[in-house]
C-alpha positions in Angstrom: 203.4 15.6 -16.3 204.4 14.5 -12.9 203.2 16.2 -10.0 205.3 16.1 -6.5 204.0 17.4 -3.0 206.9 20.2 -3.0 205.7 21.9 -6.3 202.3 22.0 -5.1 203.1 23.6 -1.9 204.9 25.8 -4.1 202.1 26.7 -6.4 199.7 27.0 -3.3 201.8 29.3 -1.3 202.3 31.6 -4.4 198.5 31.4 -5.5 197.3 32.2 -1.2 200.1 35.0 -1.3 197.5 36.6 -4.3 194.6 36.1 -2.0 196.5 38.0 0.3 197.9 40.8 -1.6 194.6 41.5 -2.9 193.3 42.3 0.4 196.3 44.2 1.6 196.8 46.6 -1.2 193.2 47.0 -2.2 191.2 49.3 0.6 188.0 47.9 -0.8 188.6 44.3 -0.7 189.7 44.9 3.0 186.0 45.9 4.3 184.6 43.4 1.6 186.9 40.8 3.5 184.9 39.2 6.8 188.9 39.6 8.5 189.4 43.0 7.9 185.8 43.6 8.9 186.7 42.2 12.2 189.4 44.7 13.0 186.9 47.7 11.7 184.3 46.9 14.5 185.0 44.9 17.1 189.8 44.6 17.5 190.2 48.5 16.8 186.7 49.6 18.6 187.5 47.6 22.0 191.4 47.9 21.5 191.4 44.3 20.9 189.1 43.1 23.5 189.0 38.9 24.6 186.3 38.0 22.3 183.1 36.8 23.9 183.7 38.8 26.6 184.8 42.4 25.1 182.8 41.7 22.2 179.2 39.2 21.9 175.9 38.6 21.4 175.2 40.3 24.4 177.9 43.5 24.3 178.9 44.1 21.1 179.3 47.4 19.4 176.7 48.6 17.1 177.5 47.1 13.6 176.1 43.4 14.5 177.1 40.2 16.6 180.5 38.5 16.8 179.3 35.0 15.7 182.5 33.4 14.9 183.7 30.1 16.2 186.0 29.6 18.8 189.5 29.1 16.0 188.6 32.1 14.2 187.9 33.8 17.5 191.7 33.4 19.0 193.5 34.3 15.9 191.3 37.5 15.7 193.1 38.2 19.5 196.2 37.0 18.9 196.5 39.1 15.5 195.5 42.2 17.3 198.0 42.6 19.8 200.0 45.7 19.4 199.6 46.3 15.5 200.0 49.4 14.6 197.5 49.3 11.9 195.1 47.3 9.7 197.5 45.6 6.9 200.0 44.5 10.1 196.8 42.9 11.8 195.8 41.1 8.0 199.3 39.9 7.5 199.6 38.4 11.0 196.3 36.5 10.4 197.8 35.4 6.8 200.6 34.2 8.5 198.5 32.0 11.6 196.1 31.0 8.9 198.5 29.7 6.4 199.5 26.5 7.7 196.1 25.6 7.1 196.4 26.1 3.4 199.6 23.9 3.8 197.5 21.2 5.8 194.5 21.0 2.9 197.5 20.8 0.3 199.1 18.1 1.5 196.3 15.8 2.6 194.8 16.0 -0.9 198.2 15.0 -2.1 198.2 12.0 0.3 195.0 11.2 -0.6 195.3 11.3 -4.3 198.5 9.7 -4.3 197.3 6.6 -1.9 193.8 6.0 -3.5 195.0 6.5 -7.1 192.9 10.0 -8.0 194.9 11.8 -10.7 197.3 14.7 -8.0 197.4 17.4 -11.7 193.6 17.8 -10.5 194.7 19.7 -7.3 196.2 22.0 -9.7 192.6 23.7 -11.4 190.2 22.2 -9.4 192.0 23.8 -6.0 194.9 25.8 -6.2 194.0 28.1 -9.2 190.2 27.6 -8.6 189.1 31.2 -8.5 187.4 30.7 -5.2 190.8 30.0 -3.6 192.4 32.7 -5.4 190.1 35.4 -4.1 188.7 33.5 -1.0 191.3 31.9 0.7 192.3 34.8 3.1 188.8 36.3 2.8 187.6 34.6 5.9 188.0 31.5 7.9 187.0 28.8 5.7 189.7 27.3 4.9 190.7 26.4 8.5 187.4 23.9 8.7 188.2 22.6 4.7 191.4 22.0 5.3 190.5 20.2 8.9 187.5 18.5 6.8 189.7 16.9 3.7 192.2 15.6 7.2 189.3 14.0 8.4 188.5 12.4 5.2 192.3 11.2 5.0 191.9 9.4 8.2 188.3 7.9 7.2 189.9 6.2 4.7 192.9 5.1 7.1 190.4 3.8 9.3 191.3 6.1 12.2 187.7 7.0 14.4 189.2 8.9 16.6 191.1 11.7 14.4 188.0 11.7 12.0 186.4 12.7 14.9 188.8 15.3 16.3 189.6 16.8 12.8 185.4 17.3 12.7 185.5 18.7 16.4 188.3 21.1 15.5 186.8 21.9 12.1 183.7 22.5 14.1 185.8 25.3 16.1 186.4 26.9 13.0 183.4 26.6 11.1 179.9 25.1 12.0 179.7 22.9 8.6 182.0 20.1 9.4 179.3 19.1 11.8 177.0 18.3 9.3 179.5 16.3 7.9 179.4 14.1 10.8 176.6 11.8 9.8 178.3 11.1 6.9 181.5 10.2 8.2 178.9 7.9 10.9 176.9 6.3 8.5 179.9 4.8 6.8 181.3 3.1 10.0 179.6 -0.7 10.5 180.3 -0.5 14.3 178.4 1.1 16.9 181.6 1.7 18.7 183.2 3.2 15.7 180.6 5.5 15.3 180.5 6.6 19.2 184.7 7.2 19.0 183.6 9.0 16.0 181.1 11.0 18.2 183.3 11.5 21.0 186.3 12.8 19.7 184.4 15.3 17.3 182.8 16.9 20.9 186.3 16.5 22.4 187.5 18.2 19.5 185.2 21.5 19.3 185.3 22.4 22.9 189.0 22.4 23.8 189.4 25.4 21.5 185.9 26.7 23.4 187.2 25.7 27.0 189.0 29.2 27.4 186.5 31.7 26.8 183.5 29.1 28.4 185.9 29.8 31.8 186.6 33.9 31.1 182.8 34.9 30.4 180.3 31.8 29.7 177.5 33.9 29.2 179.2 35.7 26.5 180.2 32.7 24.9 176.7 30.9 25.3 174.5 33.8 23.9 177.1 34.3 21.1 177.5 30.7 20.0 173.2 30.8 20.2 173.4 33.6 18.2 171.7 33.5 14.6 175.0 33.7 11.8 174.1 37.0 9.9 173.1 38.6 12.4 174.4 41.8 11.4 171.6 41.8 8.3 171.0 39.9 5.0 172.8 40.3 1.3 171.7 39.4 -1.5 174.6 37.3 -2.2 174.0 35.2 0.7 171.1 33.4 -0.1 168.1 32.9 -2.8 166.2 32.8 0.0 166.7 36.9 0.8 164.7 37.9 -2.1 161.8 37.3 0.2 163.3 40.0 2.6 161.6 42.8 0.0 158.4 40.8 0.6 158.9 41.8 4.4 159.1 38.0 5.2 162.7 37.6 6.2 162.0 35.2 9.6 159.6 33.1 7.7 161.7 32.8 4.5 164.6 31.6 6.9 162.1 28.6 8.3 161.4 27.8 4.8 165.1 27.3 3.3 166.1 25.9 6.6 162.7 23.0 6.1 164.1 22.8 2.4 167.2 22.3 2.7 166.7 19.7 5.7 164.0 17.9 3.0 166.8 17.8 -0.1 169.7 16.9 2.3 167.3 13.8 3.6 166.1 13.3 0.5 169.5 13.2 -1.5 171.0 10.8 1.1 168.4 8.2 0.6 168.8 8.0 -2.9 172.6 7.9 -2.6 172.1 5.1 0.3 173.3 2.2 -1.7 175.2 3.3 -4.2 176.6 6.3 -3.2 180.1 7.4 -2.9 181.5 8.4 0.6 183.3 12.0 -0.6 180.2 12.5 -3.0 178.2 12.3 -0.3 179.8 14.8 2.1 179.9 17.2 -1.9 175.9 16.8 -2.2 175.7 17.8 2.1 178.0 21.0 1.0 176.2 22.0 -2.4 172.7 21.6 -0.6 173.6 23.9 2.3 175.2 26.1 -0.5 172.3 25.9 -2.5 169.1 26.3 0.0 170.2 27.5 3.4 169.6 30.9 4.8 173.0 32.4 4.9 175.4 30.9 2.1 177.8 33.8 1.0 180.7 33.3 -1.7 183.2 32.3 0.5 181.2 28.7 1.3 182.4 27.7 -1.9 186.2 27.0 -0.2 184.4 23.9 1.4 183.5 22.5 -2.6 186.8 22.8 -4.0 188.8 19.5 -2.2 185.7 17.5 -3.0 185.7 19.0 -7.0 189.1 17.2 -6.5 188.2 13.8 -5.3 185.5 13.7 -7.7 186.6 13.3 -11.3 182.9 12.7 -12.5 183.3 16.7 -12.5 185.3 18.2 -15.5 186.7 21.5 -15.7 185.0 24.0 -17.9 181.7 23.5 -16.2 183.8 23.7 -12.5 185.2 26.9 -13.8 182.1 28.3 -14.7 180.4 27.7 -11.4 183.4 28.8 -9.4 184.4 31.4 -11.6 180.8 33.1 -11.2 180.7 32.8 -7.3 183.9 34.5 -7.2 182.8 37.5 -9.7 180.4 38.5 -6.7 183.1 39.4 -5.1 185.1 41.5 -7.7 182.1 42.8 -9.1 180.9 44.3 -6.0 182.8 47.8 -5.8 182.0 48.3 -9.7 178.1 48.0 -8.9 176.4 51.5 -8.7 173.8 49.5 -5.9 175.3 45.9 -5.0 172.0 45.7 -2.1 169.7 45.9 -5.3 167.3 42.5 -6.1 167.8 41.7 -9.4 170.5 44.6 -10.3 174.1 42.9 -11.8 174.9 40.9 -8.2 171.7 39.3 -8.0 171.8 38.2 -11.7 175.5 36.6 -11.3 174.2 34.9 -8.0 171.2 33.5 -10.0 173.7 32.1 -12.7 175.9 31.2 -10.2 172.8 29.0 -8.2 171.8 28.0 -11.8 175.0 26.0 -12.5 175.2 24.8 -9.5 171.7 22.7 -9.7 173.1 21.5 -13.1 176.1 20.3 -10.9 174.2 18.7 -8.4 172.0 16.8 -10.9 175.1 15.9 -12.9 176.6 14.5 -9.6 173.3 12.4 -8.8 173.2 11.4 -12.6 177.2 9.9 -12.4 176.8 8.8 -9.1 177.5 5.0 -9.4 180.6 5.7 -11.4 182.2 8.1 -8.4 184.3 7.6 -6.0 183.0 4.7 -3.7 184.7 4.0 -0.5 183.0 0.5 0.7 182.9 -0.5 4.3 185.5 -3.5 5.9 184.6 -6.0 8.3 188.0 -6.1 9.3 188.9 -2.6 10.5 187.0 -0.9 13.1 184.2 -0.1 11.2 185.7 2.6 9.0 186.3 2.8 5.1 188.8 0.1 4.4 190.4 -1.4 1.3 188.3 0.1 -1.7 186.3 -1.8 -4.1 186.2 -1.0 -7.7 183.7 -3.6 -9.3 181.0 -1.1 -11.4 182.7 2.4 -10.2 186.0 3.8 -10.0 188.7 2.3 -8.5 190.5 4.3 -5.6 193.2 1.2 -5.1 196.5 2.7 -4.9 197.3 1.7 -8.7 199.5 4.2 -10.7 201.4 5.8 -8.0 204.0 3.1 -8.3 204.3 0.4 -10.9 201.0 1.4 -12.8 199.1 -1.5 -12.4 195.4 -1.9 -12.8 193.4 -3.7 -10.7 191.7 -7.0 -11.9 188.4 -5.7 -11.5 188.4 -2.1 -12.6 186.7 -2.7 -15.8 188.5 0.8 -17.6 187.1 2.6 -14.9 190.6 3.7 -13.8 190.9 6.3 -16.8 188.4 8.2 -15.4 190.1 8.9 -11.8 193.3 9.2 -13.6 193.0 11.5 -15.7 190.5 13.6 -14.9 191.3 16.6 -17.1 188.3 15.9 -19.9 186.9 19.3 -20.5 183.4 18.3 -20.9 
């Protein structure tokens, strides 16, 4: 079956418009929703206020901090100007926030079609992934994933300087793409790759900042410094909150913060050598998924273009994972007490982590027969023409004419295809 860019705009389009629907027609999902949250206390309570300045760290009103990055921060403004209620506001901030869904789409595509990974995988592994279906207008992750999967795009096109300003931007959306950025460093050979790298990723996060730095800096400051979940703890978050009922939630925060530092350094060293490039920026993700202090449901958006690019991952046990994350959500208004350690939530979130380990090992297990994007003396330092001796080849063969390389050793099947289902 062949798979063109325009159907799978299509198919996204349709499956974001369900994302969307849910959270328009269904009251509950609207509160559940961090977007709709954002009208309830802080656009409707200050009659849509500058952010950082109407509403921060250091003025907000009483239901907890405004900790959102600078992206998230303007559309929440602009989608609260004159709208006469809360569905207008949601599907104004559908509409800023879908060209992002557009931009993740078509990378993936470019990607997939220029590096020979098998484009039907963008189909499960993305666009009907649950996690997109229920939490791609849930908050604003898919502004920094779709930013992060450009950024890879131009990694392998041996751009520095829109790596970096996809990072910077993604930053403005979302703080993970900057823990991305050593992996996108580490596989330059050139220290001034690496510094245009650098540059262009801080270039990149504060020109969306610049305007509220100049209206209120203190506001912006003290919010950005601001702790993310400030507004209390869930259950869902983290597997580190069960030590909140212990009446240890600061300490249990250092620890999973010390942990997952320890695995992240620890899983990088043993991917050093052989190690894939997008495998490495999937084990950064599923670690800060896995072990830091505030990982809700919606963190799982950032897994899904990896899931893609990595076709060591086949689909039932995907589907499980992902399928499990995004019953926390739908399960929520059917639980009696959702806030309850080990009630219904907490046990789905334990499967949920559960898998996910089994993913992670699975991933370091197939590691030298993943994607693997070597370094080239000839560019500036960047991923360059793509080696397949021993792993799989991501040489543009089978887009065209369907040739193999000389060197894949029937490796190729397995980016190909892709669709094995265990």
């Amino acid at each position: 079956m062949r798979v063109g860019l325009r159907g799978l705009l299509a198919l996204a389009t349709a499956a974001y418009l369900v994302s969307v629907s849910s959270k328009i027609l269904l009251p509950p999902l609207q509160s559940y929703s961090d977007i709709g949250f954002m009208y309830d206390v802080f656009v409707l309570p200050t009659h849509n206020g500058i952010p950082y300045h109407a509403y921060s760290a250091i003025s907000s009103p009483s239901h907890g901090y405004f900790v959102y990055s600078a992206i998230p921060a303007i559309l929440i403004w602009l989608s609260g100007f004159g709208v006469p209620s809360k569905e207008f506001y949601l599907a104004r901030m559908a509409l800023f926030t879908f060209p992002f869904v557009i931009l993740a789409v078509y990378f993936l595509y470019r990607i997939c079609v220029e590096f020979g990974v098998d484009c039907r995988r963008i189909i499960p592994f993305f666009i009907l992934a649950p996690s997109f279906l229920v939490m791609s207008f849930y908050s604003w992750d898919i502004i920094a994933t779709s930013l992060v999967v450009a950024a890879v795009f131009y990694a392998f096109k041996k751009n520095p300087r829109l790596v970096g300003l996809c990072l910077g931007l993604g930053f403005a959306a979302k703080d993970y793409p900057l823990l991305l950025l050593p992996v996108f460093m580490k596989e330059t050979q050139t220290w001034r790759s690496r510094f245009e790298i650098l540059l262009s990723t801080v270039l990149g996060g504060l020109i969306p900042n610049l305007p509220f730095i100049f209206i209120d800096f203190n506001g912006w400051f003290h919010t950005m410094a601001a702790p993310s979940g400030g507004g209390g703890l869930y259950v869902e978050d983290s597997i580190w909150n069960v030590i909140q009922y212990y009446h240890l939630i600061e300490q249990g925060r250092l620890m999973s913060i010390v942990a997952w530092a320890i695995v992240i350094f620890a899983i990088l060293c043993v991917t050093f050598s052989t190690g894939s490039f997008v495998l490495k920026l999937w084990l950064v993700e599923a670690t800060t998924i896995l072990v830091f202090p505030t990982s809700p449901p919606q963190f799982n958006v950032w897994l899904l273009p990896m899931f893609v690019l990595l076709p060591i991952f086949q689909y039932l046990p995907f589907l499980a994972f992902d399928f499990l994350n995004s019953a926390i959500a739908l399960v929520w208004f059917w639980t009696a007490d959702p806030f309850l350690a080990w009630g219904l939530i907490w046990d789905i979130f334990l499967a949920r982590i559960g898998l996910l380990v089994i993913l992670l090992i699975w991933a370091l297990h197939g590691r030298s027969v993943s994607l693997t994007v070597p370094y080239n003396s000839k560019s500036q330092g960047l991923p360059g023409q793509l080696n397949s001796v021993g792993q799989c080849s991501l040489l543009p063969w089978g887009t065209a004419n369907n040739r193999r390389d000389k060197h894949d050793h029937g490796l190729s099947s397995i980016c190909r295809t892709g669709f094995e289902w265990f």
